[in-house]
PDB file of N, H, CA, C and O in Angstrom:
ATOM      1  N   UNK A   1     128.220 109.999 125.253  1.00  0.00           N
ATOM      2  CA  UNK A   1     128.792 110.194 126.560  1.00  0.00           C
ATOM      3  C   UNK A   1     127.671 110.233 127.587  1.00  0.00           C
ATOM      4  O   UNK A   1     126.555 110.669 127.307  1.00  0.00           O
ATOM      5  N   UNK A   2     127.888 109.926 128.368  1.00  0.00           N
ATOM      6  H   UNK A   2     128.795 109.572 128.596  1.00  0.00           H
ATOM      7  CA  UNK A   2     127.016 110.096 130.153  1.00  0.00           C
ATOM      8  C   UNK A   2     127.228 110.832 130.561  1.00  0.00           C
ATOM      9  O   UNK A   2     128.271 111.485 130.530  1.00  0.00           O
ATOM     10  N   UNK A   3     125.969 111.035 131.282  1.00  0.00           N
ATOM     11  H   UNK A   3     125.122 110.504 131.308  1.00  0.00           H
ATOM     12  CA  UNK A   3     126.102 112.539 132.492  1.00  0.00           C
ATOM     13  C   UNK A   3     126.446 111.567 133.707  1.00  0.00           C
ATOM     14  O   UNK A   3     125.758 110.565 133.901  1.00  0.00           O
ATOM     15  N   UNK A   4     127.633 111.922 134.599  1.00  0.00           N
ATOM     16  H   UNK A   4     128.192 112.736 134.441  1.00  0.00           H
ATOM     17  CA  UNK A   4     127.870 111.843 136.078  1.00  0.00           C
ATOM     18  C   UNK A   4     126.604 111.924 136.849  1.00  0.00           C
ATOM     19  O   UNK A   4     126.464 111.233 137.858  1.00  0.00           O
ATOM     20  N   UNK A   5     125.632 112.765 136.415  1.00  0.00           N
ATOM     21  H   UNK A   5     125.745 113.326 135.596  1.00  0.00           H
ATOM     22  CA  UNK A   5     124.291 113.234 137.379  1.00  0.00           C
ATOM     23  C   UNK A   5     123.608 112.358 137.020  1.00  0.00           C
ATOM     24  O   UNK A   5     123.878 111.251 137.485  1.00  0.00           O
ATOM     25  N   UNK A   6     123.099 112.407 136.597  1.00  0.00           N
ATOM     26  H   UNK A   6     122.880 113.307 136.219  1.00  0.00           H
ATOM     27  CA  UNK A   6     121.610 111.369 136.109  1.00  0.00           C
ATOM     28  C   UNK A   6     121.453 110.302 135.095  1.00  0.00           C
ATOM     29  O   UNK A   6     120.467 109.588 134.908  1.00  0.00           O
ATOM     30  N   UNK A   7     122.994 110.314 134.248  1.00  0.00           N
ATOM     31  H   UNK A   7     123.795 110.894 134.400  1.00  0.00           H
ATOM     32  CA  UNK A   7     123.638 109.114 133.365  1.00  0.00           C
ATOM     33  C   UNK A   7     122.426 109.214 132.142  1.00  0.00           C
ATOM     34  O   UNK A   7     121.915 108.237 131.595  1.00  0.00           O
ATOM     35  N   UNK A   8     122.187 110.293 131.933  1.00  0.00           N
ATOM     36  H   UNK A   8     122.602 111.087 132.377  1.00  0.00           H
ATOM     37  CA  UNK A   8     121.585 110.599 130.630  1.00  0.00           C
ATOM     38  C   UNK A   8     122.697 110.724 129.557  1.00  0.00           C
ATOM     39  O   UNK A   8     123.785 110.149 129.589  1.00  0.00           O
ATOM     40  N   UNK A   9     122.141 111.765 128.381  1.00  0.00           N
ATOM     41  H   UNK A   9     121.257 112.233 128.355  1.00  0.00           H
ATOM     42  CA  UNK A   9     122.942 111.632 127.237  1.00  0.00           C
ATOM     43  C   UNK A   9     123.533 112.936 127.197  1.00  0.00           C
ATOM     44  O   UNK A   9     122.730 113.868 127.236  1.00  0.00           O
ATOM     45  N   UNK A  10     124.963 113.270 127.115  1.00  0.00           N
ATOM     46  H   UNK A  10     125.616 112.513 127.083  1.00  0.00           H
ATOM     47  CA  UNK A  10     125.538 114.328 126.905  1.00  0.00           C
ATOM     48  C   UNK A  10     125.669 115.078 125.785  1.00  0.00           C
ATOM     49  O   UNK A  10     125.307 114.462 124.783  1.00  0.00           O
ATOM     50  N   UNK A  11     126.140 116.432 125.538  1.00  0.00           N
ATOM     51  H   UNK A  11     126.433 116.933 126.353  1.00  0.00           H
ATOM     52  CA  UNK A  11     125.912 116.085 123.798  1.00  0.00           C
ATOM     53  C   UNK A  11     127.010 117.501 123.433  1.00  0.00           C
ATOM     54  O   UNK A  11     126.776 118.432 124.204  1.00  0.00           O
ATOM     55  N   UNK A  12     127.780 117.707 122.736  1.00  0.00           N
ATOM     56  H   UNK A  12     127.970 116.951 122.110  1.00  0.00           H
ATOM     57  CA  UNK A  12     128.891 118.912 122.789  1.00  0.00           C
ATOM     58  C   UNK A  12     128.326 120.104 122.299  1.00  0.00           C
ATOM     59  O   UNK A  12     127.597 120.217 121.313  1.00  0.00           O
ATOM     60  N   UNK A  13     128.784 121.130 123.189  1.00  0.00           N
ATOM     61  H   UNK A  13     129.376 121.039 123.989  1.00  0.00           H
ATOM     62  CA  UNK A  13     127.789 122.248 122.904  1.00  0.00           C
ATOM     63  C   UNK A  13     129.283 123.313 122.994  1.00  0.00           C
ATOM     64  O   UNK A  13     130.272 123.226 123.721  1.00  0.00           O
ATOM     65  N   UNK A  14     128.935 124.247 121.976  1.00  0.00           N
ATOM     66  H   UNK A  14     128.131 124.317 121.385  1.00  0.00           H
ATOM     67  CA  UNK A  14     130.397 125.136 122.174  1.00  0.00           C
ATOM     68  C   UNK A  14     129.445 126.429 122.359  1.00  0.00           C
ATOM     69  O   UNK A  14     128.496 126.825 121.683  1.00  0.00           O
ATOM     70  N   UNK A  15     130.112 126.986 123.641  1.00  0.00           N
ATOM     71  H   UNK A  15     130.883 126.664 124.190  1.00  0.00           H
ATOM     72  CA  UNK A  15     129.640 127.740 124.563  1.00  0.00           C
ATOM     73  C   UNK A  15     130.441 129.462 124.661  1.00  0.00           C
ATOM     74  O   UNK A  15     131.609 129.677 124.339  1.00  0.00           O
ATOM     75  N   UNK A  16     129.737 130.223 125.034  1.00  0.00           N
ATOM     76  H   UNK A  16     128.788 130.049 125.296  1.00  0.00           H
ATOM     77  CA  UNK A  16     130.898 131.304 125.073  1.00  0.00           C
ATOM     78  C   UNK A  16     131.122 131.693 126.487  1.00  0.00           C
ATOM     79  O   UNK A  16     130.193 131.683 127.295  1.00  0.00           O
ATOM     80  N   UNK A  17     132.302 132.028 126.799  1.00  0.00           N
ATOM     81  H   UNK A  17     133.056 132.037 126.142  1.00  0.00           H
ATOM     82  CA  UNK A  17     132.884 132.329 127.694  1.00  0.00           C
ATOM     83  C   UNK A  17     133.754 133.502 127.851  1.00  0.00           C
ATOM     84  O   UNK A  17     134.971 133.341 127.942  1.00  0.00           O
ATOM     85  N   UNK A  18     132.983 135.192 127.908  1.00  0.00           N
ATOM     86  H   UNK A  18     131.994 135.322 127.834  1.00  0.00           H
ATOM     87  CA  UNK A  18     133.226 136.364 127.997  1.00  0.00           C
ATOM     88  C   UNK A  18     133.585 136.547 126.537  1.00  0.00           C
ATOM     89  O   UNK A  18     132.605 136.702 125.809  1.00  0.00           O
ATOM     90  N   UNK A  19     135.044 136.568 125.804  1.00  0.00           N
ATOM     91  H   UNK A  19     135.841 136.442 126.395  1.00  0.00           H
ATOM     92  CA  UNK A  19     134.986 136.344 124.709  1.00  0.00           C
ATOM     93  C   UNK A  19     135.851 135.401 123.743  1.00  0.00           C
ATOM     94  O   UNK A  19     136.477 135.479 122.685  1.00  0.00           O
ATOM     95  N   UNK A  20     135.519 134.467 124.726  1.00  0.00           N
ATOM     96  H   UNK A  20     135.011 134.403 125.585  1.00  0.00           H
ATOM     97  CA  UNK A  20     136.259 132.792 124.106  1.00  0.00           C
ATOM     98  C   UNK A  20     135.482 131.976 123.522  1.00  0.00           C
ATOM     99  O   UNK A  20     134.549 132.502 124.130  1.00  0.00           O
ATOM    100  N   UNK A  21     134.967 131.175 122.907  1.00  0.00           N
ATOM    101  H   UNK A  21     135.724 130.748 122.413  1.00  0.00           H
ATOM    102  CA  UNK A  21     134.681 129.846 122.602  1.00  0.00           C
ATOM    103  C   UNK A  21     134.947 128.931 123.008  1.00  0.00           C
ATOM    104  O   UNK A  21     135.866 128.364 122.417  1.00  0.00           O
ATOM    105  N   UNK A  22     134.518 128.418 123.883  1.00  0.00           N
ATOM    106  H   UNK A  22     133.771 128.878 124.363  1.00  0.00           H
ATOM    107  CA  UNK A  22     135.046 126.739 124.670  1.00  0.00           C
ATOM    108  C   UNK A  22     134.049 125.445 124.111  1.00  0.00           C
ATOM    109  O   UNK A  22     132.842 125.636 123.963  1.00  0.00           O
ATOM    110  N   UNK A  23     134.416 124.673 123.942  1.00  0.00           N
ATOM    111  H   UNK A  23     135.397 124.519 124.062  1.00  0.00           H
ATOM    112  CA  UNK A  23     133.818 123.410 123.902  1.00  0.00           C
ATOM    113  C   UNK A  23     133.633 122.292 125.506  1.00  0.00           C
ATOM    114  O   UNK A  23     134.461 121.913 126.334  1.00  0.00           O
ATOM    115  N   UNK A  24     132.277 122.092 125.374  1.00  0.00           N
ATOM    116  H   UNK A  24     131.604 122.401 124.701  1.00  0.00           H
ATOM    117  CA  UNK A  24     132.412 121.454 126.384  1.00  0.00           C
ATOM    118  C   UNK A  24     131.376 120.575 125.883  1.00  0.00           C
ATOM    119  O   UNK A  24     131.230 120.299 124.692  1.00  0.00           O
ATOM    120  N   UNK A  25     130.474 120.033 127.086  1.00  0.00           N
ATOM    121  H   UNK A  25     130.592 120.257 128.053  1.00  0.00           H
ATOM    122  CA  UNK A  25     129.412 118.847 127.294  1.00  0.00           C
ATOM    123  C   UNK A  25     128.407 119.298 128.090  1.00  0.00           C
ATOM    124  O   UNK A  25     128.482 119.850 129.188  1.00  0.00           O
ATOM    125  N   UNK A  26     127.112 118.907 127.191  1.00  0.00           N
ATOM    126  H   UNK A  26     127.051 118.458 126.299  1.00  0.00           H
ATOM    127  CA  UNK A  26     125.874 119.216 128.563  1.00  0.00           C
ATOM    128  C   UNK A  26     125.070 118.194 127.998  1.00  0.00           C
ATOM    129  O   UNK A  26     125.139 117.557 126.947  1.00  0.00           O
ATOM    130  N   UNK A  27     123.851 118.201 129.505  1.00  0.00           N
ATOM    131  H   UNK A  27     123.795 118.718 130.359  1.00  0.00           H
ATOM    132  CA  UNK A  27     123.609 116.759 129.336  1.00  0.00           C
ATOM    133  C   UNK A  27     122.163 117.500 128.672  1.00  0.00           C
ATOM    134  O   UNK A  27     122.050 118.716 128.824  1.00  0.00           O
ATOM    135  N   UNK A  28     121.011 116.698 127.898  1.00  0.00           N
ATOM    136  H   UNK A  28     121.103 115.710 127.774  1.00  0.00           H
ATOM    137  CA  UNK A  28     120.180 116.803 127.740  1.00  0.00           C
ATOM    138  C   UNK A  28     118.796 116.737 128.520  1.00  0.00           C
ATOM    139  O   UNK A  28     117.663 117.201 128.387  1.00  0.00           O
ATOM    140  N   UNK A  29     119.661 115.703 129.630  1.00  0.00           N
ATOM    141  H   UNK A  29     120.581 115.326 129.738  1.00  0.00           H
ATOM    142  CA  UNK A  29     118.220 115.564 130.851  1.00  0.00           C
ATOM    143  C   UNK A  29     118.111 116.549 131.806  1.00  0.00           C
ATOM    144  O   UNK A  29     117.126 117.277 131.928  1.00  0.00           O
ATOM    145  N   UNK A  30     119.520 116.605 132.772  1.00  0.00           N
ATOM    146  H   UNK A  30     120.321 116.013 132.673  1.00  0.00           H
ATOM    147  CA  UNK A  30     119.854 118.034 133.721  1.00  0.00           C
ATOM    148  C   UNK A  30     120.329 119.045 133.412  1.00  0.00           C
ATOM    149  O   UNK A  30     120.378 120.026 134.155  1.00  0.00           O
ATOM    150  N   UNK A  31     120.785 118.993 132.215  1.00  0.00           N
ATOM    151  H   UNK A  31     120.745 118.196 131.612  1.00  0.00           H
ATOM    152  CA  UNK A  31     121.300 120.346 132.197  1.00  0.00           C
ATOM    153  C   UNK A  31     122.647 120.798 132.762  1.00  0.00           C
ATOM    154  O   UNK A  31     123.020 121.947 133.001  1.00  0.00           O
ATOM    155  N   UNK A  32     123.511 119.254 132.975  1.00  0.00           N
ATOM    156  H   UNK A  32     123.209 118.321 132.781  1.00  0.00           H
ATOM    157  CA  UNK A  32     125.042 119.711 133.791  1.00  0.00           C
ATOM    158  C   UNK A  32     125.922 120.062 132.456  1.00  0.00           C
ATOM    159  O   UNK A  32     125.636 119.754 131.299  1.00  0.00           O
ATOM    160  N   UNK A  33     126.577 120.477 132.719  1.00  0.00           N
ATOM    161  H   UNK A  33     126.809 120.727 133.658  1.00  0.00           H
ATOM    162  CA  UNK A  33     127.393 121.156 131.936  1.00  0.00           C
ATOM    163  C   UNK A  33     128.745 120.553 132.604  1.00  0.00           C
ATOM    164  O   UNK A  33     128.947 120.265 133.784  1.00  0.00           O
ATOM    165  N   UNK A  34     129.713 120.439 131.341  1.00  0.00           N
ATOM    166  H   UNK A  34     129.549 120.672 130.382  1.00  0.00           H
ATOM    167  CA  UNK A  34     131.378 120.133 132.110  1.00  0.00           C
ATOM    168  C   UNK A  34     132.313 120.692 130.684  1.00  0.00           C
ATOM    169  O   UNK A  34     131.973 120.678 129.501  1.00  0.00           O
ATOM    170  N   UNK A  35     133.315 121.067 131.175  1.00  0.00           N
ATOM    171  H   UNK A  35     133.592 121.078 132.136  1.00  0.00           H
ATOM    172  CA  UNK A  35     134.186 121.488 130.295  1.00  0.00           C
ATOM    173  C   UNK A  35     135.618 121.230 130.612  1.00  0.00           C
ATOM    174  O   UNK A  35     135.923 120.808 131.727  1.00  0.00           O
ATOM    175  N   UNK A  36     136.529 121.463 129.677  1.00  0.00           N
ATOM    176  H   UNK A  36     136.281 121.806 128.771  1.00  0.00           H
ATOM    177  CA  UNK A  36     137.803 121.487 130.503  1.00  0.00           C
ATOM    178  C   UNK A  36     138.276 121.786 131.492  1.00  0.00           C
ATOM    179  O   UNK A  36     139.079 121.174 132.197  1.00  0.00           O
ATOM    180  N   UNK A  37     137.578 123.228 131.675  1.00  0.00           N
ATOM    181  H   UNK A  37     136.926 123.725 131.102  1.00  0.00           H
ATOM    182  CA  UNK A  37     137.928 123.824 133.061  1.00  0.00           C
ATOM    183  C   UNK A  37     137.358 124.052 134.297  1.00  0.00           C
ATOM    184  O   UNK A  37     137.620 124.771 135.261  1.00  0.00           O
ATOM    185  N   UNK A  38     136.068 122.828 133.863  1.00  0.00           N
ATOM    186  H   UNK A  38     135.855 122.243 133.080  1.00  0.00           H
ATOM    187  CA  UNK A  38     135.346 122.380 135.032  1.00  0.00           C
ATOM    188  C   UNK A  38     136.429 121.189 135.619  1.00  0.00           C
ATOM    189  O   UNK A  38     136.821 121.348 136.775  1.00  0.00           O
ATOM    190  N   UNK A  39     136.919 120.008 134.860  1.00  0.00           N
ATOM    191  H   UNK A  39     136.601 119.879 133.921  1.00  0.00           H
ATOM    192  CA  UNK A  39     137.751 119.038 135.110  1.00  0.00           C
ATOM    193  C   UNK A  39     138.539 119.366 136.071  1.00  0.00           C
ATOM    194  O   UNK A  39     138.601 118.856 137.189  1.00  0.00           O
ATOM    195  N   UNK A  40     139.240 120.349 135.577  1.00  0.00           N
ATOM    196  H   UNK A  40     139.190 120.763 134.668  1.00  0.00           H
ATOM    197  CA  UNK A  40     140.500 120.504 135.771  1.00  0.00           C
ATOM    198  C   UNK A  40     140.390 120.842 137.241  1.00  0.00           C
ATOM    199  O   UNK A  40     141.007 120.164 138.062  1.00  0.00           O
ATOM    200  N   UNK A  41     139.738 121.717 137.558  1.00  0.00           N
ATOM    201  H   UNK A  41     139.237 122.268 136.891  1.00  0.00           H
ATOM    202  CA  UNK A  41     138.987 122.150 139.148  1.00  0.00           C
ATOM    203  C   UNK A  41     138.729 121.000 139.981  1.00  0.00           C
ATOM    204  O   UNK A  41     139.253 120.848 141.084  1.00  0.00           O
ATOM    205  N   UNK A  42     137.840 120.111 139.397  1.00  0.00           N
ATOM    206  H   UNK A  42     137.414 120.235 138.501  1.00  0.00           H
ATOM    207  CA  UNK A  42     137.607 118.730 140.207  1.00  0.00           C
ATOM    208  C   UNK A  42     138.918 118.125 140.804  1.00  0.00           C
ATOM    209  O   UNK A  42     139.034 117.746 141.969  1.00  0.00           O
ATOM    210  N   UNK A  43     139.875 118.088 139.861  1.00  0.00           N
ATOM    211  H   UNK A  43     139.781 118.396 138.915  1.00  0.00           H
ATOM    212  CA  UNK A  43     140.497 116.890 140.174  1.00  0.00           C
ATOM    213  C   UNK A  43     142.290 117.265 140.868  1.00  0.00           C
ATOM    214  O   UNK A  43     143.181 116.606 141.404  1.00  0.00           O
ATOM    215  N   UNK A  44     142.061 118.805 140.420  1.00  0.00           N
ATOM    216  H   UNK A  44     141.337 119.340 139.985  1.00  0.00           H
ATOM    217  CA  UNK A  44     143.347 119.463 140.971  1.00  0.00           C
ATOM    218  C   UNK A  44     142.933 120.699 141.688  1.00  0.00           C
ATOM    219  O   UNK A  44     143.396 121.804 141.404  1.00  0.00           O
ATOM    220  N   UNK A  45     141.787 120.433 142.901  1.00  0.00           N
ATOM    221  H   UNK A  45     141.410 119.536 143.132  1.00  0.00           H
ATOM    222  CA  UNK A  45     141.339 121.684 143.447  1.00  0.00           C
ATOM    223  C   UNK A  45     142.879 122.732 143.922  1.00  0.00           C
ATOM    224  O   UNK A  45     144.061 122.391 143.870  1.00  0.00           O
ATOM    225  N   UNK A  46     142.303 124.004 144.350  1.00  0.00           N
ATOM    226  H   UNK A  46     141.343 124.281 144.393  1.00  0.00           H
ATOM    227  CA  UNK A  46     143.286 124.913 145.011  1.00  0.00           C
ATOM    228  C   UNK A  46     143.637 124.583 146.058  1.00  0.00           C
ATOM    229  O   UNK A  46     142.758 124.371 146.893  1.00  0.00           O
ATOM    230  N   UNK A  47     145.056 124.407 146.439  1.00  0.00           N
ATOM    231  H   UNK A  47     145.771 124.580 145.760  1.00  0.00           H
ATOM    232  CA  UNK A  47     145.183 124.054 148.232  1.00  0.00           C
ATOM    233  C   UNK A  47     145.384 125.381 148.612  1.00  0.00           C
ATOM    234  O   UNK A  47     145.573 126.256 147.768  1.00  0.00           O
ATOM    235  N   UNK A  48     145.346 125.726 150.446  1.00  0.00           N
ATOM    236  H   UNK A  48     145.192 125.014 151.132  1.00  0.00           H
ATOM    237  CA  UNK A  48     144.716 126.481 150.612  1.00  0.00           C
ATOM    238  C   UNK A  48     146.419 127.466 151.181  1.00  0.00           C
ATOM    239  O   UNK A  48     147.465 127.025 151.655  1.00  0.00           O
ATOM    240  N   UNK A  49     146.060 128.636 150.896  1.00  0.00           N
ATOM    241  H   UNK A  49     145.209 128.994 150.510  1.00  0.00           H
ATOM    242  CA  UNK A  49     147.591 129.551 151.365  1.00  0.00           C
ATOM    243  C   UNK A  49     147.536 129.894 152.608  1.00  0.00           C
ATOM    244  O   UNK A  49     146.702 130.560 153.221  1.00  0.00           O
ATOM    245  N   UNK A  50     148.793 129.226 153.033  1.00  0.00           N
ATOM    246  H   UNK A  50     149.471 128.686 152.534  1.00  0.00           H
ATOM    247  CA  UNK A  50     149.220 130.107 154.135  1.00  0.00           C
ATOM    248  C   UNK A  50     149.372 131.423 154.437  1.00  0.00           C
ATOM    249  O   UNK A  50     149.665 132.146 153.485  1.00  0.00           O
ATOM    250  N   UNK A  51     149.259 131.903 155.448  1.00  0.00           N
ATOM    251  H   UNK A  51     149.022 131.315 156.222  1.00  0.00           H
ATOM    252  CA  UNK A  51     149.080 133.666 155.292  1.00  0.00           C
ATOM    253  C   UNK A  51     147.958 134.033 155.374  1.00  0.00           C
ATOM    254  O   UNK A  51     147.490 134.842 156.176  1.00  0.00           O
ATOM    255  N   UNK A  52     147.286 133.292 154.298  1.00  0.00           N
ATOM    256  H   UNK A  52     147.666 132.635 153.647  1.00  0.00           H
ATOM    257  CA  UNK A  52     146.666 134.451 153.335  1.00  0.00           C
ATOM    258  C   UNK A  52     144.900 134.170 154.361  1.00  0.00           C
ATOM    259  O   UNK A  52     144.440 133.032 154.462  1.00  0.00           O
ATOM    260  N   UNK A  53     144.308 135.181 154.878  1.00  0.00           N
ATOM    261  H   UNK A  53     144.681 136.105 154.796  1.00  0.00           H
ATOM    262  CA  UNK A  53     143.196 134.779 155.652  1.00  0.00           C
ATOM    263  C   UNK A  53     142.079 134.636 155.119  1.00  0.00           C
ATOM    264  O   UNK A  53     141.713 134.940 153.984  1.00  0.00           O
ATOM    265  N   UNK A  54     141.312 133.977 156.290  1.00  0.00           N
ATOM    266  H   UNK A  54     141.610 133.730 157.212  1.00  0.00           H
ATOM    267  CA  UNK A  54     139.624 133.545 155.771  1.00  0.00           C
ATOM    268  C   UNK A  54     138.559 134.127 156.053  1.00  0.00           C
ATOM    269  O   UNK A  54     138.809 134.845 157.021  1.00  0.00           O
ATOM    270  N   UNK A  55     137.199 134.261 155.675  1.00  0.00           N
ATOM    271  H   UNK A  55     136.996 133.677 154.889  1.00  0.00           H
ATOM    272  CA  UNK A  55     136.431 134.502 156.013  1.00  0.00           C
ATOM    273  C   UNK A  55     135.700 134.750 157.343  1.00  0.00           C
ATOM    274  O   UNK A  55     134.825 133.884 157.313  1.00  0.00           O
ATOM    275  N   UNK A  56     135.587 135.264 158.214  1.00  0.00           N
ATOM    276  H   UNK A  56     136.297 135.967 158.238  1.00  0.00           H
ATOM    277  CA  UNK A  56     135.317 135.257 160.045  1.00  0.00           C
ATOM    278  C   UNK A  56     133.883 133.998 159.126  1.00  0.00           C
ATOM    279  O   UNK A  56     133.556 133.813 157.953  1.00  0.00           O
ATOM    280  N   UNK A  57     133.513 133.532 160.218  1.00  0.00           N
ATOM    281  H   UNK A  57     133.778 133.682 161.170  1.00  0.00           H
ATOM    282  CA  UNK A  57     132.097 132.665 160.598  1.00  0.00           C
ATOM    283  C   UNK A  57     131.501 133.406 161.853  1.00  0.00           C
ATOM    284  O   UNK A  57     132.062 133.350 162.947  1.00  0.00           O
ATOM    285  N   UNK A  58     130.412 134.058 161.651  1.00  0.00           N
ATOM    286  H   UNK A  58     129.957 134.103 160.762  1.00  0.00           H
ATOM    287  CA  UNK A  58     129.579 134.755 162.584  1.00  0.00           C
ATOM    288  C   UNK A  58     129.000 134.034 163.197  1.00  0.00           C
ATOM    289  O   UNK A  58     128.569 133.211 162.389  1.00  0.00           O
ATOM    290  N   UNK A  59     128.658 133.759 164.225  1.00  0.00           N
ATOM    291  H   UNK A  59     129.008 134.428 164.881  1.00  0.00           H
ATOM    292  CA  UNK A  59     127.282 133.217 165.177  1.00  0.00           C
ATOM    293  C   UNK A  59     126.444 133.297 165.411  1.00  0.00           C
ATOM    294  O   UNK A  59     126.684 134.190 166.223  1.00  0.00           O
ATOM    295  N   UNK A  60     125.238 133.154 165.500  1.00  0.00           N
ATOM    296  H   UNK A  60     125.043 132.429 164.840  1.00  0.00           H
ATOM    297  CA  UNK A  60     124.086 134.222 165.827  1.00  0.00           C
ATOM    298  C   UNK A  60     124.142 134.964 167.248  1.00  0.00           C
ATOM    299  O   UNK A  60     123.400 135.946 167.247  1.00  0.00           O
ATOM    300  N   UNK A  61     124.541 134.847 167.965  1.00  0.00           N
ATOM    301  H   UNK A  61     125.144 134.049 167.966  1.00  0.00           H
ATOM    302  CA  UNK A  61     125.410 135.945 168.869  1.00  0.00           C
ATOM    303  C   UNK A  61     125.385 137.035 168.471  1.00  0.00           C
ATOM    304  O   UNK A  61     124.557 137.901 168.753  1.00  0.00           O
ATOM    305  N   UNK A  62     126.733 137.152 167.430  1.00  0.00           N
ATOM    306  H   UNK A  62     127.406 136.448 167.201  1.00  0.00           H
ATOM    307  CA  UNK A  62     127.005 137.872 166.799  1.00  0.00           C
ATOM    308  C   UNK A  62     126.193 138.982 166.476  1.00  0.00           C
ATOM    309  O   UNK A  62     126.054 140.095 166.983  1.00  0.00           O
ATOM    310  N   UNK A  63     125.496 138.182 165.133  1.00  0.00           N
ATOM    311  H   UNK A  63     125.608 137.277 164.722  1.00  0.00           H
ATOM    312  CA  UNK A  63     123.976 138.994 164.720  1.00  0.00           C
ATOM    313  C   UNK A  63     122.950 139.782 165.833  1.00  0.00           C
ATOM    314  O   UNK A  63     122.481 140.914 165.718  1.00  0.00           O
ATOM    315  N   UNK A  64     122.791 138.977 166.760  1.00  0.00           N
ATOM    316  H   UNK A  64     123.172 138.058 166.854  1.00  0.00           H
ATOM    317  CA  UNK A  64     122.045 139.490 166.897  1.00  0.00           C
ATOM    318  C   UNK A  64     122.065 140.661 168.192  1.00  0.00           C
ATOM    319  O   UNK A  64     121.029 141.216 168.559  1.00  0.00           O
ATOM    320  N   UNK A  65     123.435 140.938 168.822  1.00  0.00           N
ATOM    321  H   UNK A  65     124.276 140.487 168.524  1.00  0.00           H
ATOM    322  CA  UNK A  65     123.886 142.268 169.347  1.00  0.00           C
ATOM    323  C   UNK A  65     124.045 142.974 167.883  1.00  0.00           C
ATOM    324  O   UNK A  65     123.413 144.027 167.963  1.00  0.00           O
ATOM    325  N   UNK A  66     124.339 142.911 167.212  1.00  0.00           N
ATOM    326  H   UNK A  66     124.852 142.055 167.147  1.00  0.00           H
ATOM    327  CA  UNK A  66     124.588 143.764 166.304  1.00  0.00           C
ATOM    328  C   UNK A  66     123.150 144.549 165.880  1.00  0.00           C
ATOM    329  O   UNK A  66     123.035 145.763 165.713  1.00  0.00           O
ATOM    330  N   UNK A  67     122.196 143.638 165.763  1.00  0.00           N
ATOM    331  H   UNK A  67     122.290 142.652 165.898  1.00  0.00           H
ATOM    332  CA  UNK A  67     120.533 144.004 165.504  1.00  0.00           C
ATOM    333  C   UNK A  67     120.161 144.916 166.955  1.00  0.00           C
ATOM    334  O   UNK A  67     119.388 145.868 166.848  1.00  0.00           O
ATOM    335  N   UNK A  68     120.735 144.577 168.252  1.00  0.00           N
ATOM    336  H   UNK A  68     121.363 143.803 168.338  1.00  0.00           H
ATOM    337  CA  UNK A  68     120.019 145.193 168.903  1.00  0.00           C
ATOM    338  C   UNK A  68     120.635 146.779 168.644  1.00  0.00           C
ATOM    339  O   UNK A  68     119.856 147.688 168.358  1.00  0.00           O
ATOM    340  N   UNK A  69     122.148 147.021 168.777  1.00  0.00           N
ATOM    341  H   UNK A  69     122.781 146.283 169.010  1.00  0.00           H
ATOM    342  CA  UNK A  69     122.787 148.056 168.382  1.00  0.00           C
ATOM    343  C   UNK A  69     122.114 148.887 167.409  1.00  0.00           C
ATOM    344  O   UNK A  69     121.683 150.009 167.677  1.00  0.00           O
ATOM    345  N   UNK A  70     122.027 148.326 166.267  1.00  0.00           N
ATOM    346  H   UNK A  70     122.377 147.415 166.049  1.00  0.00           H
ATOM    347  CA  UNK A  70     120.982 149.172 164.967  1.00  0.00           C
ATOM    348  C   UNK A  70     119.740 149.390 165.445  1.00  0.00           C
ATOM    349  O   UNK A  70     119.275 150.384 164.886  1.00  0.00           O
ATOM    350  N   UNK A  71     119.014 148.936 166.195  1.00  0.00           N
ATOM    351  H   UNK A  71     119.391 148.129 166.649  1.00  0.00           H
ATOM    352  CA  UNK A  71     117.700 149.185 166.282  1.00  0.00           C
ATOM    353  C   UNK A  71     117.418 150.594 167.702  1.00  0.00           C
ATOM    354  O   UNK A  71     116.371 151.220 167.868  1.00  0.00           O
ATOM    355  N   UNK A  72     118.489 150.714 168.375  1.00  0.00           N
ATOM    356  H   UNK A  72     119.339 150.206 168.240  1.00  0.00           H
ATOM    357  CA  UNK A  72     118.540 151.574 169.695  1.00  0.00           C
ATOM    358  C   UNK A  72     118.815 153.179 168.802  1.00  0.00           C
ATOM    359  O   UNK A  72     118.930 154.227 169.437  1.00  0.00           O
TER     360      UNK A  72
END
């Protein structure tokens, strides 16, 4: 098999996962790793929920009244 990354040689490596056994693929040149439930992520990402909110994005604005505040 090929690596996607660098199209080296892949090679099956069964891996643990907390306390599962998974089988997957890693490559020998980079070091990518893929498994089932790497796939599965790729190709059927999460769409995103309504409702449900996001992360603020700060500005440096932001930051940096906040720095002057802490420092007074």
């Amino acid at each position: 098999m090929r690596c996607g990354r660098c199209a080296g040689l892949k090679v099956p490596e069964l891996m643990q996962d907390g306390g599962m056994k998974v089988l997957g693929y890693r490559c020998i040149h980079c070091g990518d790793v893929i498994d089932q439930k790497i796939l599965l992520h790729r190709f059927h990402p999460l769409a995103s929920r309504p409702g449900r909110s996001r992360t603020p994005i700060y500005q440096d604005v932001h930051w940096k009244r906040a720095s002057k505040v802490a420092a007074v």
